[in-house]
N, C-alpha and C positions, 0 to 999 in steps of 0.2 A: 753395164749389162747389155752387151748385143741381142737385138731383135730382127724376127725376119721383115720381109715388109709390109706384110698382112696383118702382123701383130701390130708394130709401130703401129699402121694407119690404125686398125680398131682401139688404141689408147689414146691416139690422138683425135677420136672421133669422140670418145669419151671424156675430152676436158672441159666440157660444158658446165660454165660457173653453177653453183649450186646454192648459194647465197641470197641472201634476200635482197627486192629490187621493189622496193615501196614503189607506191602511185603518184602521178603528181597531186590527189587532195590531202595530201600529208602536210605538205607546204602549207601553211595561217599566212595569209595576206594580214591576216590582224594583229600579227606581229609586228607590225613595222608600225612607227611613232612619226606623227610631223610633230612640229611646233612651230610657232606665228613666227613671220619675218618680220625686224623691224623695216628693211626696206624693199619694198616691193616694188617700186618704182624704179630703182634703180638702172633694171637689164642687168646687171651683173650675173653672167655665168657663174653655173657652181661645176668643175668637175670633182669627181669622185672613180677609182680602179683600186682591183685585187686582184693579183693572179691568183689566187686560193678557190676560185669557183671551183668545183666542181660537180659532176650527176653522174647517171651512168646510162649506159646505153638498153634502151626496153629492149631490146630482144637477145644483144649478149652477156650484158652485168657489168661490162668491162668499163672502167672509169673513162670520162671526159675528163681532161682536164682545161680549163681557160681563163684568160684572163678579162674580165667584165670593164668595161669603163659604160661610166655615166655621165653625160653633159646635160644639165637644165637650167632655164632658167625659170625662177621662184616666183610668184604670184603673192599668193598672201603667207606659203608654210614651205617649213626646208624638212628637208629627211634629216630623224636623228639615225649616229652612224651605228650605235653598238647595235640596235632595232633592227638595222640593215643586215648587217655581219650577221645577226643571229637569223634572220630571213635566209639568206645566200645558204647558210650552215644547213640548214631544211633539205637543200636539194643534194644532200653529197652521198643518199641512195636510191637516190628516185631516177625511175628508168624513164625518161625521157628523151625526145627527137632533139638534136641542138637548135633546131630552127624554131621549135618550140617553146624551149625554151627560156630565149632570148625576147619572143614575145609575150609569153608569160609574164615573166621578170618586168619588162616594160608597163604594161597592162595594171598589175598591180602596184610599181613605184607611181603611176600615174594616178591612179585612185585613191593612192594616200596623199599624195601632195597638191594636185592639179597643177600642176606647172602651166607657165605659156607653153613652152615648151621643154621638151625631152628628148634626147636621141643615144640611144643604148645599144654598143655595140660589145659582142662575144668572139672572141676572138679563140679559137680550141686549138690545142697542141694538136699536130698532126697523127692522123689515125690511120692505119692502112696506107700511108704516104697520100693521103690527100691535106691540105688544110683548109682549116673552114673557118670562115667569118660573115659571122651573121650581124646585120644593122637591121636595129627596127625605129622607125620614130613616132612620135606624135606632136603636135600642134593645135593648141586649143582653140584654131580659127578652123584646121582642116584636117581635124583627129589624126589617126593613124594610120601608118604607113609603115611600107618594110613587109 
């Protein structure tokens, strides 16, 4: 169906998602589960990734998508994983900034487990042909960073 170009534009000005775009206090940080390490002592890193993150963008709806990884190491509790999956699952309509994100995410895996440390990097499929990689850390001698 040919249109002239005054049409095209005004339908194309009209595809503004219409959909719902939750908030980020939808997300329960009290979803997520630690349980005791037996070795704490160790220094043994844990990593953990999913590319299945995804949120959507606050002001177009349009999906992020990325891929999460998490490196800590464990104090006295480890993240349990389904706890997490179902955590990350939270955010797959919440309009959210990616920079935000990724410290969000950091923020609360940190207050569930206290790690020594943590460094939580988002990695998003490219948008508008930019790509974005957000790192945030923390450090229980020199919190956080990022």
């Amino acid at each position: 169906m040919a249109t002239d170009d005054k049409s095209l534009k005004s339908r194309y000005d009209a595809l503004d998602w219409k959909g719902p775009i939750d908030s980020p206090e939808v997300v329960d940080p009290d979803a997520l589960i630690a349980f005791a390490y037996d070795y704490p002592d160790s220094g043994a890193e844990v990593a953990l990734d999913t590319d299945e993150f995804t949120a959507v963008c606050p002001w177009t709806g349009l999906p992020d998508f990325g891929t999460l990884t998490v490196k800590y190491v464990p104090d006295r509790l480890l993240l349990e994983l389904k706890s997490l999956k179902h955590y990350l699952l939270a955010y797959r309509n919440v309009g959210i900034v990616q920079e935000h994100a990724a410290n969000r995410i950091l923020r609360d895996l940190v207050a569930c487990c206290g790690p020594r440390r943590m460094k939580l990097t988002l990695d998003y499929k490219p948008r508008g042909g930019i790509h974005t990689v957000v790192e945030a850390a923390y450090d229980s001698q020199k919190g956080f960073s990022g």
